[in-house]
C-alpha positions in Angstrom: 180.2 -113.6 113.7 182.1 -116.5 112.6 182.5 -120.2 113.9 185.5 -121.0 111.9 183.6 -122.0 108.6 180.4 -120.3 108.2 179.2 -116.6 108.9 176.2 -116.4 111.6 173.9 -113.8 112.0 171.2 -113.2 114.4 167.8 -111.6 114.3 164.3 -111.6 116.4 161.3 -113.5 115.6 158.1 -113.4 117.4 155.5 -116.4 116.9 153.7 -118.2 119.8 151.0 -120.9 119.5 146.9 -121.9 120.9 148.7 -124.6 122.4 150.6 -123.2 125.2 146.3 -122.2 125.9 145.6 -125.7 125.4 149.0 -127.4 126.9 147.4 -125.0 130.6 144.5 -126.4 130.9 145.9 -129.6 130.6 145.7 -131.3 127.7 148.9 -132.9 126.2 150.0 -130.7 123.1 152.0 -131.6 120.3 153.8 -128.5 119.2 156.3 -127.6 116.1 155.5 -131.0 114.2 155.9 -129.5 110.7 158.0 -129.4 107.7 161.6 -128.3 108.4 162.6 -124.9 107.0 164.0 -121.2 108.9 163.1 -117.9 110.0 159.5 -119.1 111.4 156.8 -115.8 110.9 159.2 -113.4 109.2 159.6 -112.3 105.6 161.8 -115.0 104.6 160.0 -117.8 106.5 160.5 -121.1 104.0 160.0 -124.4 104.1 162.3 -127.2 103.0 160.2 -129.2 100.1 162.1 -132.4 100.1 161.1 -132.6 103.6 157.1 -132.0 102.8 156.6 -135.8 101.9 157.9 -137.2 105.5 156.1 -134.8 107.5 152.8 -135.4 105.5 153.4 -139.5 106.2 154.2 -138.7 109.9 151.0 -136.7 110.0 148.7 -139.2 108.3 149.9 -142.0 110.7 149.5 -140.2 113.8 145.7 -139.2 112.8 145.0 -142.6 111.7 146.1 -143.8 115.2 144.2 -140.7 116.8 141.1 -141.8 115.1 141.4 -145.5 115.4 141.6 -145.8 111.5 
């Protein structure tokens, strides 16, 4: 399949998380806050490095506000 400039394709992935457990009982749940990158739980799952440094910052904040650092 096309959209005019670049070839799609499609495939299945499977991949679930604790927190939908967590997120039912009622506790607010933060869920997919990672590093950018494609084909989540598969064989050519990656992650986009240049995007490591900003997720690491994000994650450091949001702990230290958590925690009352």
């Amino acid at each position: 399949m096309t959209d005019g400039e670049n070839i799609l394709s499609f495939c299945a992935i499977t991949g679930g998380s604790d927190g939908n457990f967590i997120a039912a009982a009622g506790t607010p749940v933060v869920d997919g806050m990672g590093p950018q990158g494609g084909y989540a739980h598969s064989l050519d799952e990656y992650m986009q490095l240049d995007t490591f440094k900003a997720w690491v910052t994000t994650l450091a904040w949001s702990l230290i506000g958590v925690c009352g650092g």
